[in-house]
PDBQT receptor file of N, H, CA, C and O in Angstrom, charges set to zero:
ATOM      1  N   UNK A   1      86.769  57.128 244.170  1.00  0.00    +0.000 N 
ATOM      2  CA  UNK A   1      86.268  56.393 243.024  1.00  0.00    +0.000 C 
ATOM      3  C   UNK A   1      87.431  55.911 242.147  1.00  0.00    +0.000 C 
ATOM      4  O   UNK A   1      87.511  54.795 241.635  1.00  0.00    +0.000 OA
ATOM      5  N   UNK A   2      88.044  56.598 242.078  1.00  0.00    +0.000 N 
ATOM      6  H   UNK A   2      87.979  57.505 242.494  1.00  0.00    +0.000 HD
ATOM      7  CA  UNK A   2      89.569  56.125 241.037  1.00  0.00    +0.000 C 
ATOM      8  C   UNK A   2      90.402  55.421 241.644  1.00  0.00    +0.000 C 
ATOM      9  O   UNK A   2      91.023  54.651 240.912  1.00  0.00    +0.000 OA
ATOM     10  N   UNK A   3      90.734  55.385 243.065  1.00  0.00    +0.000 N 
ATOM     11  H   UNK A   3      90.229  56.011 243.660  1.00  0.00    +0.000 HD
ATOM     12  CA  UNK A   3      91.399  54.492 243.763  1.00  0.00    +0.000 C 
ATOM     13  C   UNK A   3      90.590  52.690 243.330  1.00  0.00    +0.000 C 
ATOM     14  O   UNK A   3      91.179  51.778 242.749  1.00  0.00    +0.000 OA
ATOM     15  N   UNK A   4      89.326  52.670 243.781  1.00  0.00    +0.000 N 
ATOM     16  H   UNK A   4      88.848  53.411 244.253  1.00  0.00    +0.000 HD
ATOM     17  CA  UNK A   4      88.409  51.403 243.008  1.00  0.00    +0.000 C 
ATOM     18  C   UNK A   4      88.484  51.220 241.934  1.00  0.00    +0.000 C 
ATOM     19  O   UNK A   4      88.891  50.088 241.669  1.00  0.00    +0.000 OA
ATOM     20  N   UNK A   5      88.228  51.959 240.948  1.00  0.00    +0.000 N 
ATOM     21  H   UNK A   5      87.898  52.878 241.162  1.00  0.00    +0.000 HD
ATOM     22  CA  UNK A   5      88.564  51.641 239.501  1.00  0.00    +0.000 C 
ATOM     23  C   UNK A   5      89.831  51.214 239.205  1.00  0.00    +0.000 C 
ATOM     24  O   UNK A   5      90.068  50.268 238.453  1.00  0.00    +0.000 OA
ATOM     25  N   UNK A   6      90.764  51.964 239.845  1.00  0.00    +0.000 N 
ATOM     26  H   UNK A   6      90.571  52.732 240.455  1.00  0.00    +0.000 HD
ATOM     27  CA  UNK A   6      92.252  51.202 239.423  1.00  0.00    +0.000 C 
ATOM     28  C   UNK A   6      92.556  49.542 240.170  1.00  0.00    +0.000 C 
ATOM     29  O   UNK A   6      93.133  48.528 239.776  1.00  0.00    +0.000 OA
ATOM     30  N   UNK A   7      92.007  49.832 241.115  1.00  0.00    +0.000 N 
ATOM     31  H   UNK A   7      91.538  50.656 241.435  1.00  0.00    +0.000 HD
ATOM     32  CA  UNK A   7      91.985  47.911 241.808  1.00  0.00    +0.000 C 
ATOM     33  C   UNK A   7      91.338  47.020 240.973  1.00  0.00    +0.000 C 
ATOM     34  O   UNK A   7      91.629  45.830 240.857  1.00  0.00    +0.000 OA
ATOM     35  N   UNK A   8      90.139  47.818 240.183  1.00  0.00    +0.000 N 
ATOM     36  H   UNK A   8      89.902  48.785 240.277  1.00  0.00    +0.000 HD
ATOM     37  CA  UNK A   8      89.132  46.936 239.158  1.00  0.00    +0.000 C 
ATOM     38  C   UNK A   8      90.141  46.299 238.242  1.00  0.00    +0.000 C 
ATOM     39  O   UNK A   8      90.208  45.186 237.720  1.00  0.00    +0.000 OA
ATOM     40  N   UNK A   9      90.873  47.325 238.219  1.00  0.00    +0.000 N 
ATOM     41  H   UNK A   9      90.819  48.229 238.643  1.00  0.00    +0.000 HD
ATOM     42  CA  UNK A   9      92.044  47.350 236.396  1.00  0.00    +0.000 C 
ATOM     43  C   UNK A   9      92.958  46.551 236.881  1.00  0.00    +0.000 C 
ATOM     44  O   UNK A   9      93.490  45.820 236.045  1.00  0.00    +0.000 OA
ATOM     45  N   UNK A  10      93.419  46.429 238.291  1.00  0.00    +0.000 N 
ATOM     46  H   UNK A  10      92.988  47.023 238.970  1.00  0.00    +0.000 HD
ATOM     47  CA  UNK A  10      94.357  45.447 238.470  1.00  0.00    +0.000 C 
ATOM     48  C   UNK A  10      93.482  43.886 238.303  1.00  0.00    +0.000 C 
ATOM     49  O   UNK A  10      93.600  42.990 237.467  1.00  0.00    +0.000 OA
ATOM     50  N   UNK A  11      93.010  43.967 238.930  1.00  0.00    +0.000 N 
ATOM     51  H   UNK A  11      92.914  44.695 239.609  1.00  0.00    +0.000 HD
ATOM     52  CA  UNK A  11      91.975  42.273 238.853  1.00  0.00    +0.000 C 
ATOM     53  C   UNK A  11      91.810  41.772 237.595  1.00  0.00    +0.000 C 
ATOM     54  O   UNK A  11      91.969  40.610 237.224  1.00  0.00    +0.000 OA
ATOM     55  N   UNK A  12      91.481  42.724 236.967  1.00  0.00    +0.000 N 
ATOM     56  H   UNK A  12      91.351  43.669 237.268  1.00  0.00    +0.000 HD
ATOM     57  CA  UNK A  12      91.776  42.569 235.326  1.00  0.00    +0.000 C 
ATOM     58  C   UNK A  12      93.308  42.164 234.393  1.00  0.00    +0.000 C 
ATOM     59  O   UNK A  12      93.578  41.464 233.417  1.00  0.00    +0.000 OA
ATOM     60  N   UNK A  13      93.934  42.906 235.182  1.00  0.00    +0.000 N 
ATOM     61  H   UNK A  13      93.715  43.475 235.975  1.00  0.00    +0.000 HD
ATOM     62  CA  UNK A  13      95.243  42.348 234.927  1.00  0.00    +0.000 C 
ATOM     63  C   UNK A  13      95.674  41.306 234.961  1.00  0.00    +0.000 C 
ATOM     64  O   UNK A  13      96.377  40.896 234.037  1.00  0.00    +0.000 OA
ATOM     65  N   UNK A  14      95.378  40.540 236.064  1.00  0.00    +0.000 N 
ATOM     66  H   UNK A  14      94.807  40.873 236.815  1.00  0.00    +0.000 HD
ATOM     67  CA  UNK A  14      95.889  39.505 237.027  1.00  0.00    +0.000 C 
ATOM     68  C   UNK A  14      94.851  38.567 236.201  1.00  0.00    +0.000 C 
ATOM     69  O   UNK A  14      95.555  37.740 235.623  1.00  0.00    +0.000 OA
ATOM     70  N   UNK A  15      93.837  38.392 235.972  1.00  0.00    +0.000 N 
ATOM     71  H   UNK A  15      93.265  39.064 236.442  1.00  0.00    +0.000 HD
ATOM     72  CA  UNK A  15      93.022  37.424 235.321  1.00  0.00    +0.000 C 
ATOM     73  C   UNK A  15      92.463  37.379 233.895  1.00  0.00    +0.000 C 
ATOM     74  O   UNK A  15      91.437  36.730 233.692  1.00  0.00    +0.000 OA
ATOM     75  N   UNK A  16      93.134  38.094 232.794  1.00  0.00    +0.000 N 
ATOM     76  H   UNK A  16      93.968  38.621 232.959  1.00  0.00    +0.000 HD
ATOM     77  CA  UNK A  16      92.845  38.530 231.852  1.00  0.00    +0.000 C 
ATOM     78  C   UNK A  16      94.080  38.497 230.926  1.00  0.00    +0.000 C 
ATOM     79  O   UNK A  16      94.983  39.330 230.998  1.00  0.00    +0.000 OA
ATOM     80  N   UNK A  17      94.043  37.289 229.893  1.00  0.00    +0.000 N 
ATOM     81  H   UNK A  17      93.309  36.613 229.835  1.00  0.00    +0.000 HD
ATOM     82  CA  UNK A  17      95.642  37.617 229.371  1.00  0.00    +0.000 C 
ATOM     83  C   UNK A  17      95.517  38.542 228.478  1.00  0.00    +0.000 C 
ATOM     84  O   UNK A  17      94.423  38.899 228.042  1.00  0.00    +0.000 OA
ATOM     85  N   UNK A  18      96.741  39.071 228.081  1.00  0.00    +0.000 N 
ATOM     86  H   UNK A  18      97.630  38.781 228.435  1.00  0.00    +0.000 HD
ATOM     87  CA  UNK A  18      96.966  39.834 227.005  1.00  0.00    +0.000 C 
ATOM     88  C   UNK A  18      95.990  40.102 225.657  1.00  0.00    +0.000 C 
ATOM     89  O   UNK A  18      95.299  41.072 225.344  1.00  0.00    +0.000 OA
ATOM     90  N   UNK A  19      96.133  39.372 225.286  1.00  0.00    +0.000 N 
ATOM     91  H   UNK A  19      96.694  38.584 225.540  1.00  0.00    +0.000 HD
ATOM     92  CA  UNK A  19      95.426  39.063 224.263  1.00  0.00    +0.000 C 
ATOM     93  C   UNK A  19      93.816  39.483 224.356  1.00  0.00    +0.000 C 
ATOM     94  O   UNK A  19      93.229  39.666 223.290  1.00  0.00    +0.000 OA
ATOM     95  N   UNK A  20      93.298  39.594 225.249  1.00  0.00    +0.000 N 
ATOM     96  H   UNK A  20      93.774  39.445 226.116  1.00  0.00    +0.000 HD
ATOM     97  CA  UNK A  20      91.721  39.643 225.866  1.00  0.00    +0.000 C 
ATOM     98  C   UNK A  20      91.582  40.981 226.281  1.00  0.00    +0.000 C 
ATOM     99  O   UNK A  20      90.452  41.451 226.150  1.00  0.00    +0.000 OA
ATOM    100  N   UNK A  21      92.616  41.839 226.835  1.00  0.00    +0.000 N 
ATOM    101  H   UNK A  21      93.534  41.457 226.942  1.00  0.00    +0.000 HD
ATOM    102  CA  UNK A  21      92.125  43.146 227.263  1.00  0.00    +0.000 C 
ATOM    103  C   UNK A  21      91.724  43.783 226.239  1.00  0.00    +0.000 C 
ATOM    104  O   UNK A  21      91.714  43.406 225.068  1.00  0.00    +0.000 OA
ATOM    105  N   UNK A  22      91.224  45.242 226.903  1.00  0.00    +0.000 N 
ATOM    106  H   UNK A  22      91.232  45.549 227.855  1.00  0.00    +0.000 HD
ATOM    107  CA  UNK A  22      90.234  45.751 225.527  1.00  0.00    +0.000 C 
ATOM    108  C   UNK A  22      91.562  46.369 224.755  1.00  0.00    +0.000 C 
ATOM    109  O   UNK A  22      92.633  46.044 225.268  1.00  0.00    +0.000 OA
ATOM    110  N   UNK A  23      91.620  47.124 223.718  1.00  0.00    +0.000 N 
ATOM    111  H   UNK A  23      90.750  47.388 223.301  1.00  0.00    +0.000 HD
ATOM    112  CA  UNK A  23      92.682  47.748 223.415  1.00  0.00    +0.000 C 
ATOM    113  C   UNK A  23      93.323  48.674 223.734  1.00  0.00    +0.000 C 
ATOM    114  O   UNK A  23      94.521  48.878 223.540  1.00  0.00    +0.000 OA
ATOM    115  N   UNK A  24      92.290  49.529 224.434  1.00  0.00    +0.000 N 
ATOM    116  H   UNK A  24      91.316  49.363 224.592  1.00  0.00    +0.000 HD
ATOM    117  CA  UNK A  24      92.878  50.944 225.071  1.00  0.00    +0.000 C 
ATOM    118  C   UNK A  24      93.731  50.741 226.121  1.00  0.00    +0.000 C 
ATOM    119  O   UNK A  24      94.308  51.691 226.650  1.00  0.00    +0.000 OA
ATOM    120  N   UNK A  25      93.900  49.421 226.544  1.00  0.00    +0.000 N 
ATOM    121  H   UNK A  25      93.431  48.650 226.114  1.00  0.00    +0.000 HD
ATOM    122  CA  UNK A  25      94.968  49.296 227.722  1.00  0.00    +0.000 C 
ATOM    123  C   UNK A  25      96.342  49.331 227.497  1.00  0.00    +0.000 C 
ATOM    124  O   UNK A  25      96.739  49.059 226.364  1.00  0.00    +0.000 OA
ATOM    125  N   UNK A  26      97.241  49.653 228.481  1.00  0.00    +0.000 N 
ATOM    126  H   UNK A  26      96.918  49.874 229.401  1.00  0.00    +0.000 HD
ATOM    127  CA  UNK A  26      98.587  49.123 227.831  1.00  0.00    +0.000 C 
ATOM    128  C   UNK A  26      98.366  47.817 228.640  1.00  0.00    +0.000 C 
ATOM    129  O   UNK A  26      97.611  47.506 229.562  1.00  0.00    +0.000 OA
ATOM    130  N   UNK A  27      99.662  46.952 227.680  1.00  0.00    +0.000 N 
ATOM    131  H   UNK A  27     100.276  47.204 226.931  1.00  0.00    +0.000 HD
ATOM    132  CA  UNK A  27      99.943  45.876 227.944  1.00  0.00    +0.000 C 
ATOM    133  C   UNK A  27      99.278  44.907 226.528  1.00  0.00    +0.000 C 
ATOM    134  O   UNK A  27      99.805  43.847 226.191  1.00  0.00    +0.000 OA
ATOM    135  N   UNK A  28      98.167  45.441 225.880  1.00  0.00    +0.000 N 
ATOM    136  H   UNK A  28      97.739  46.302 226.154  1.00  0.00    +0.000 HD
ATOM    137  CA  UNK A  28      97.466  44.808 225.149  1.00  0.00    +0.000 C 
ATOM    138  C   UNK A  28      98.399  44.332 224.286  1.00  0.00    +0.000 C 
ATOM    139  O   UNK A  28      99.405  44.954 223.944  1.00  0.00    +0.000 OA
ATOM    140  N   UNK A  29      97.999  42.913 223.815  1.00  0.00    +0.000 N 
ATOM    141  H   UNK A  29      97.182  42.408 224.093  1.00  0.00    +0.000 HD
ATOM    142  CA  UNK A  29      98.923  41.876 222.418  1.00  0.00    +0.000 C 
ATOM    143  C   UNK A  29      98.214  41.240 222.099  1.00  0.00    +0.000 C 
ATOM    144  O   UNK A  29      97.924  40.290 222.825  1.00  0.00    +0.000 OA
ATOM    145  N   UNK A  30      97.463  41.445 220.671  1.00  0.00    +0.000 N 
ATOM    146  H   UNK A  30      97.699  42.218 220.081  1.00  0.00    +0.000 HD
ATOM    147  CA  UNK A  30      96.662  40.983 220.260  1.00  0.00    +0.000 C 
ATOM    148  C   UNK A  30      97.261  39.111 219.936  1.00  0.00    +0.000 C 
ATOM    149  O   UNK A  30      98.240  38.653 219.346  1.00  0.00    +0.000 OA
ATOM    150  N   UNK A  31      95.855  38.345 220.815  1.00  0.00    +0.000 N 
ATOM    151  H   UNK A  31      95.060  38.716 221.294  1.00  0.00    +0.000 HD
ATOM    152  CA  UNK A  31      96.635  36.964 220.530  1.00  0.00    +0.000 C 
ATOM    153  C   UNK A  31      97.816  36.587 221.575  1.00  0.00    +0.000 C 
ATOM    154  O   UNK A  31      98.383  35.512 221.382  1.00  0.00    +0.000 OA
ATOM    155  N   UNK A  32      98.043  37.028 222.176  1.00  0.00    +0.000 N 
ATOM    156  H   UNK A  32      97.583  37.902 222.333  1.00  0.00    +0.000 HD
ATOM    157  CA  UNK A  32      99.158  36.700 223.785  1.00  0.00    +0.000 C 
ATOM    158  C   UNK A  32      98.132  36.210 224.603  1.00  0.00    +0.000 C 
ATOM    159  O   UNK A  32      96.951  36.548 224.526  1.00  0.00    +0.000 OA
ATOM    160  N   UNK A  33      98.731  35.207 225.580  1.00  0.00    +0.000 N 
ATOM    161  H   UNK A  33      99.691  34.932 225.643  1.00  0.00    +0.000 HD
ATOM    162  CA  UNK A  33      98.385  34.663 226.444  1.00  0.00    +0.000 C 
ATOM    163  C   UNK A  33      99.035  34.949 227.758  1.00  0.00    +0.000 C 
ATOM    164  O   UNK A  33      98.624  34.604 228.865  1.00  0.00    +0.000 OA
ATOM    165  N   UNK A  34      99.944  35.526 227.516  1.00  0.00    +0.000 N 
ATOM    166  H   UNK A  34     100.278  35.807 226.617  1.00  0.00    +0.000 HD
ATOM    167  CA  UNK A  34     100.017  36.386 228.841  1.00  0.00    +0.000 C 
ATOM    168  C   UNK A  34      99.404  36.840 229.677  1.00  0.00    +0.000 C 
ATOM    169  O   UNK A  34      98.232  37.133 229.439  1.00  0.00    +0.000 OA
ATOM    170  N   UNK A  35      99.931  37.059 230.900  1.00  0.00    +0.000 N 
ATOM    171  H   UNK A  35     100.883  36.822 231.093  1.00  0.00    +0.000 HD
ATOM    172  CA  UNK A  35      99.084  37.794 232.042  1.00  0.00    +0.000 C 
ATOM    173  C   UNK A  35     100.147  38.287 232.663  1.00  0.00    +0.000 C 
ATOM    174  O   UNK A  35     101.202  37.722 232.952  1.00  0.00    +0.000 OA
ATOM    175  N   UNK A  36      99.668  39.796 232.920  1.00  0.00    +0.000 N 
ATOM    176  H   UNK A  36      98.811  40.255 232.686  1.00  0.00    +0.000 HD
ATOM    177  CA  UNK A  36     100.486  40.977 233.146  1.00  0.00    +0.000 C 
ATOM    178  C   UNK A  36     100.425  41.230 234.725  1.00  0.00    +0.000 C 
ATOM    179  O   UNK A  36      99.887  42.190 235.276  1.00  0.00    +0.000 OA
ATOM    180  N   UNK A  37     101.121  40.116 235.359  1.00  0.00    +0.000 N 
ATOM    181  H   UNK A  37     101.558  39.336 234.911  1.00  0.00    +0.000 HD
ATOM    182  CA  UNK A  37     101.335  40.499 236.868  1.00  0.00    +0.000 C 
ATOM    183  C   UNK A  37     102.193  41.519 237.252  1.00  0.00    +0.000 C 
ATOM    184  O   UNK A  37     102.045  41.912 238.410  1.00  0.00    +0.000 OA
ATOM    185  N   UNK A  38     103.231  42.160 236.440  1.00  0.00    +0.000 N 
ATOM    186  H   UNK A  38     103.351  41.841 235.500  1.00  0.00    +0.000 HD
ATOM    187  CA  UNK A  38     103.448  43.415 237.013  1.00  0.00    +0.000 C 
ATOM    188  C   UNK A  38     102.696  44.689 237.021  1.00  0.00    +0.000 C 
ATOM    189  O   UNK A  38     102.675  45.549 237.901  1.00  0.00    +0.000 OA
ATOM    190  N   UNK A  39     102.026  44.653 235.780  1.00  0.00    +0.000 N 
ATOM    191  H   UNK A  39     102.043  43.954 235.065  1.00  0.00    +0.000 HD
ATOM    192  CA  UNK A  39     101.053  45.575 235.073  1.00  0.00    +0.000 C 
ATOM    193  C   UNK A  39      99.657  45.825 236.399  1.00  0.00    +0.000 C 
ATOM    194  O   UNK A  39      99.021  46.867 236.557  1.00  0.00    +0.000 OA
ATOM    195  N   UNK A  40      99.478  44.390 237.275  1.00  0.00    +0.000 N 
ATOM    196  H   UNK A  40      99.995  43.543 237.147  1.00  0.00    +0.000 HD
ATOM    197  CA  UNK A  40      98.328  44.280 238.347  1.00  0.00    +0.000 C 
ATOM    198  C   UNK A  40      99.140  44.850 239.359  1.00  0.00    +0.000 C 
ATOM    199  O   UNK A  40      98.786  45.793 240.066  1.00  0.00    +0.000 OA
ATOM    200  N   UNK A  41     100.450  44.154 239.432  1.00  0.00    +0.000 N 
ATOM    201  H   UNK A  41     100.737  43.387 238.858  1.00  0.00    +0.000 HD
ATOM    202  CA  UNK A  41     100.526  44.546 241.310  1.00  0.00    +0.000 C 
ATOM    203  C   UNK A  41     100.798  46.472 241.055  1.00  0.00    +0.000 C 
ATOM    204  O   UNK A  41     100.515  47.232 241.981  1.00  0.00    +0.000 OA
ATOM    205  N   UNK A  42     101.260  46.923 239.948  1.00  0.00    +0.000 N 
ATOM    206  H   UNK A  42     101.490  46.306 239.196  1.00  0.00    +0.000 HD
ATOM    207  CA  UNK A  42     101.497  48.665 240.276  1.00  0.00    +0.000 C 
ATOM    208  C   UNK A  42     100.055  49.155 240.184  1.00  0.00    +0.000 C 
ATOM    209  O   UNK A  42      99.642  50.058 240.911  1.00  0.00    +0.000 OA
ATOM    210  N   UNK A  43      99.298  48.540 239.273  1.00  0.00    +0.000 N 
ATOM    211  H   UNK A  43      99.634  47.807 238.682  1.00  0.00    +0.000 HD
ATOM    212  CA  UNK A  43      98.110  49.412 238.967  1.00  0.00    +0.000 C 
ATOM    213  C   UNK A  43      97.336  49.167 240.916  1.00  0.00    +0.000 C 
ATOM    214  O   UNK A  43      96.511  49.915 241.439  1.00  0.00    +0.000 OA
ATOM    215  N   UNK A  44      97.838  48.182 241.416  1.00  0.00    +0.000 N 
ATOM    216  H   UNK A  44      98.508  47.574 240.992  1.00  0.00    +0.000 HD
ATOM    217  CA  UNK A  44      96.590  47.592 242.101  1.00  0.00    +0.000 C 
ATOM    218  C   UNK A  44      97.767  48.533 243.674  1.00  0.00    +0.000 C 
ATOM    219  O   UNK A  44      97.204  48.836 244.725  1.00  0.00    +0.000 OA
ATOM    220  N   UNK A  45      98.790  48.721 243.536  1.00  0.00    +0.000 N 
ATOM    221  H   UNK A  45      99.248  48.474 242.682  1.00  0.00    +0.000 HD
ATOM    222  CA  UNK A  45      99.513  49.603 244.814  1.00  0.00    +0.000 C 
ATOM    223  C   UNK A  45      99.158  50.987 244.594  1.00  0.00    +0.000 C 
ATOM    224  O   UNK A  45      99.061  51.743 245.560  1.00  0.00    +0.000 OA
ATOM    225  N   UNK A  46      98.865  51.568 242.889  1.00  0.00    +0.000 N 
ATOM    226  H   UNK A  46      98.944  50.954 242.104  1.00  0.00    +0.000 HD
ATOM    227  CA  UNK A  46      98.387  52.867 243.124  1.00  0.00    +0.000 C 
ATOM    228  C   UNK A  46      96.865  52.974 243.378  1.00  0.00    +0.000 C 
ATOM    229  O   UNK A  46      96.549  54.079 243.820  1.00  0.00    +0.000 OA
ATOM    230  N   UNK A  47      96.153  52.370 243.263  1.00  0.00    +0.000 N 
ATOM    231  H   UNK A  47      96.409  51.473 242.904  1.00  0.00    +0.000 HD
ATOM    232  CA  UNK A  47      94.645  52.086 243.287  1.00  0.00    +0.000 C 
ATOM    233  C   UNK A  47      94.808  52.196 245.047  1.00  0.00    +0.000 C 
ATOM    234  O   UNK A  47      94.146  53.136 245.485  1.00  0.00    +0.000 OA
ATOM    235  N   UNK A  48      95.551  51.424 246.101  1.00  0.00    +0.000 N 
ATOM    236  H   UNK A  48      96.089  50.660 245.745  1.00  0.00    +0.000 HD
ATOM    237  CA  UNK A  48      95.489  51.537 246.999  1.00  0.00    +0.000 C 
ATOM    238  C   UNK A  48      95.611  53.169 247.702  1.00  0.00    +0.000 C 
ATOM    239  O   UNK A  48      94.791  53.875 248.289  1.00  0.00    +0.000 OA
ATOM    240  N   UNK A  49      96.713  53.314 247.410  1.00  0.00    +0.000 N 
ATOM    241  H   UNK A  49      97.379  52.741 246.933  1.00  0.00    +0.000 HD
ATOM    242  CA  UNK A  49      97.755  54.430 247.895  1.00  0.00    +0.000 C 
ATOM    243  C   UNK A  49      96.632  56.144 247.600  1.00  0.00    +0.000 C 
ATOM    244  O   UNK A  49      96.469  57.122 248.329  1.00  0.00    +0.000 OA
ATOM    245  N   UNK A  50      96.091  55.804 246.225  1.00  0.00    +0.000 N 
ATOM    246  H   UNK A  50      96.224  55.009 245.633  1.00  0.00    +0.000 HD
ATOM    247  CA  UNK A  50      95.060  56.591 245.752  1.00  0.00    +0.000 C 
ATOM    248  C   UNK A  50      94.095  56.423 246.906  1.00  0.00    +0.000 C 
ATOM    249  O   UNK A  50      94.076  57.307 247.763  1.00  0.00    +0.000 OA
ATOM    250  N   UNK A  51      93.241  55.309 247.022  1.00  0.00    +0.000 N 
ATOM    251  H   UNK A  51      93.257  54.591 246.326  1.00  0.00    +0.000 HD
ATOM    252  CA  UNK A  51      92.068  55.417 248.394  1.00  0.00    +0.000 C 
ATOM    253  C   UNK A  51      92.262  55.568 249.343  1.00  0.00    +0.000 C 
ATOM    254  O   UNK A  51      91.402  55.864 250.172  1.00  0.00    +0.000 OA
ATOM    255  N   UNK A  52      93.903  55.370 249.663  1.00  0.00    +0.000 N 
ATOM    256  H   UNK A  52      94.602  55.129 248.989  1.00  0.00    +0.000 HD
ATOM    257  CA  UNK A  52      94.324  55.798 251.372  1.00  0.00    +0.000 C 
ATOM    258  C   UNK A  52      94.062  57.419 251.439  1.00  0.00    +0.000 C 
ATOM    259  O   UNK A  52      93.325  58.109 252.143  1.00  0.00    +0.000 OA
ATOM    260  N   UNK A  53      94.944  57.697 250.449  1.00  0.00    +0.000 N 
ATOM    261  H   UNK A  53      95.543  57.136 249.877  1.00  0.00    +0.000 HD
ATOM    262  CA  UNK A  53      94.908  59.159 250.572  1.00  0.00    +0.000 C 
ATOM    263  C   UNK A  53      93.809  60.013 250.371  1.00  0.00    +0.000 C 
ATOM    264  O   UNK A  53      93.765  61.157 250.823  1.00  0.00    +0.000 OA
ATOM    265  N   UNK A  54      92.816  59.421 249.625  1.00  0.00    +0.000 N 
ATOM    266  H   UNK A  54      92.852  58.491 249.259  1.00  0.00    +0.000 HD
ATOM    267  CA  UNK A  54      91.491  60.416 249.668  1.00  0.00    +0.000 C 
ATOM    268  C   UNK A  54      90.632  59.710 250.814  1.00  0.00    +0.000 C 
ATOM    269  O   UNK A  54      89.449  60.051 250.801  1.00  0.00    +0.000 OA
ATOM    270  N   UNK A  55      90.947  58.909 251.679  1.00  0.00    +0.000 N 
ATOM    271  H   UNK A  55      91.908  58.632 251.690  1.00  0.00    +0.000 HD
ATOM    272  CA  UNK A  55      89.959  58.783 253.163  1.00  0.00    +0.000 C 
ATOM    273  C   UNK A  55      90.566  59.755 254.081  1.00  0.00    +0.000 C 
ATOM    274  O   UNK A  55      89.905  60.626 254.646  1.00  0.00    +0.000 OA
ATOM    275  N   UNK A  56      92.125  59.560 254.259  1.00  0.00    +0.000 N 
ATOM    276  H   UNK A  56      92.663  58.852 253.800  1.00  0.00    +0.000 HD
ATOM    277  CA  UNK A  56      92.605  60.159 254.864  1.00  0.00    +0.000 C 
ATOM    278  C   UNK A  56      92.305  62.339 254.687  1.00  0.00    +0.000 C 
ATOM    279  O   UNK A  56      92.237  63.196 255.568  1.00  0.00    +0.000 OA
ATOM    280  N   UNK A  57      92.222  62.435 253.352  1.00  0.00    +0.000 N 
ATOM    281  H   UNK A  57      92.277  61.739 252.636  1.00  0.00    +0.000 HD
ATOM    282  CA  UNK A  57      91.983  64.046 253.628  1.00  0.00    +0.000 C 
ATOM    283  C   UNK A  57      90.686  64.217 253.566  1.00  0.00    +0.000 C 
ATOM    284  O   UNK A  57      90.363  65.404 253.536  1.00  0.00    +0.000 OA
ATOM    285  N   UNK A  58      89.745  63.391 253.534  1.00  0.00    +0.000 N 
ATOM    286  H   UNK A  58      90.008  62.427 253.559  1.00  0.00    +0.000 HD
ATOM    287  CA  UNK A  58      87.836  63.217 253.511  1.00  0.00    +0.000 C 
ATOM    288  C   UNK A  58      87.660  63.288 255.329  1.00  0.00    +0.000 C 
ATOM    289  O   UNK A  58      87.055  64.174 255.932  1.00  0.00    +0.000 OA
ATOM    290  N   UNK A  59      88.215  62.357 255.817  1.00  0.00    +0.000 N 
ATOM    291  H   UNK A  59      88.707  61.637 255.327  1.00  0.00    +0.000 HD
ATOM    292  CA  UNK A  59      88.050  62.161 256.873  1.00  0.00    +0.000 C 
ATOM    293  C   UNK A  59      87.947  63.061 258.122  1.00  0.00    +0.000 C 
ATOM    294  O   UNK A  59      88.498  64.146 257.936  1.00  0.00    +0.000 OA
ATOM    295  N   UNK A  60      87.468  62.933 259.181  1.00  0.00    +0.000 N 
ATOM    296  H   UNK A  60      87.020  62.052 259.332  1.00  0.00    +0.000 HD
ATOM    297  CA  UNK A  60      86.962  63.731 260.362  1.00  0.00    +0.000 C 
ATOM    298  C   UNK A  60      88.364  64.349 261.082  1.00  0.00    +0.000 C 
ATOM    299  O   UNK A  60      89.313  63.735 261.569  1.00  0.00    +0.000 OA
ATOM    300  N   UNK A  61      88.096  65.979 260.944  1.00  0.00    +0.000 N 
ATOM    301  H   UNK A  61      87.325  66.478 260.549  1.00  0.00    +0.000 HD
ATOM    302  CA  UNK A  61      89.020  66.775 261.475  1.00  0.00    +0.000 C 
ATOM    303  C   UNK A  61      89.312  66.610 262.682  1.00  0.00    +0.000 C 
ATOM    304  O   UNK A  61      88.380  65.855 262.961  1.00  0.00    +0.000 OA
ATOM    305  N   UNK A  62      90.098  66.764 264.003  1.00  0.00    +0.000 N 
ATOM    306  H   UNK A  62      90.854  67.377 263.776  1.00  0.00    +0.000 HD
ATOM    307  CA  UNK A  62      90.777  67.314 265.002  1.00  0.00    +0.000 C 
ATOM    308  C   UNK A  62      90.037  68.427 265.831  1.00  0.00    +0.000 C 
ATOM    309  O   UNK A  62      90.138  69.584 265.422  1.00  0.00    +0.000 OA
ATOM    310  N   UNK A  63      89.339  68.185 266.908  1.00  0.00    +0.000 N 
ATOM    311  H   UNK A  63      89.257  67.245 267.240  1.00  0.00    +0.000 HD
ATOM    312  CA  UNK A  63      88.359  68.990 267.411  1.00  0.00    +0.000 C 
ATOM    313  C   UNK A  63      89.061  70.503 267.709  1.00  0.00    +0.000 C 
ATOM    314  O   UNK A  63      88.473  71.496 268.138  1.00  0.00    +0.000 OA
ATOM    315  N   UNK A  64      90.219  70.406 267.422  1.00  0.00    +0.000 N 
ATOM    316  H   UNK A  64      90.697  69.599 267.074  1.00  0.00    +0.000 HD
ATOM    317  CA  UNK A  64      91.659  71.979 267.861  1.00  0.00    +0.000 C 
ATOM    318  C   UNK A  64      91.335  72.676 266.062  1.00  0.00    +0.000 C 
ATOM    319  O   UNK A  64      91.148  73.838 265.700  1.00  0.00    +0.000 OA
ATOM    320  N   UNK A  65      91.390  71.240 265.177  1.00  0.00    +0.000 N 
ATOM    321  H   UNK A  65      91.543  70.296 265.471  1.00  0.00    +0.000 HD
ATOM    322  CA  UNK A  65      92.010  71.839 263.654  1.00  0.00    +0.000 C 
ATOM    323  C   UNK A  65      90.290  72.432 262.515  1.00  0.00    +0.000 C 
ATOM    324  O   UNK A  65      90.467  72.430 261.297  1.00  0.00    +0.000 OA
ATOM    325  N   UNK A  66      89.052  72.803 262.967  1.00  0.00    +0.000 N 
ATOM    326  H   UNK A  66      88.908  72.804 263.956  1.00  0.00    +0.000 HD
ATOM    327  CA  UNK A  66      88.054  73.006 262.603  1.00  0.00    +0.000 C 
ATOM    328  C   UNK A  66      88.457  73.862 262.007  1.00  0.00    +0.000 C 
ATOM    329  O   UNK A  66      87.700  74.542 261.314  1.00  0.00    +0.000 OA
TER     330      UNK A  66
């Protein structure tokens, strides 16, 4: 679930300038027109790296490793 939510937060990043995010974010500037493409691509590589790793230890054991 947090791996998705953080991809959400990147998309948000990437299409949302500054100025528009809610406040609790970093990056927020009230009145900027910016858009925080570094702020997307890390949020949106840990969002990944996060869902790899919880399929990978969710996922179906090794018929030896039960």
């Amino acid at each position: 679930m947090l791996g998705i939510i953080l991809i959400v937060v990147a998309i948000m990043y990437w299409s949302v300038p500054a100025g528009s995010l809610p406040t609790f974010m970093p990056g927020y500037d009230a009145g900027s027109t910016l858009i925080h493409v570094k702020h997307g691509v890390v949020t949106f590589i840990l969002g990944v790296l996060v869902f790899t790793l919880t399929w990978f230890k969710t996922g179906k054991k090794p018929a030896g490793k039960r």
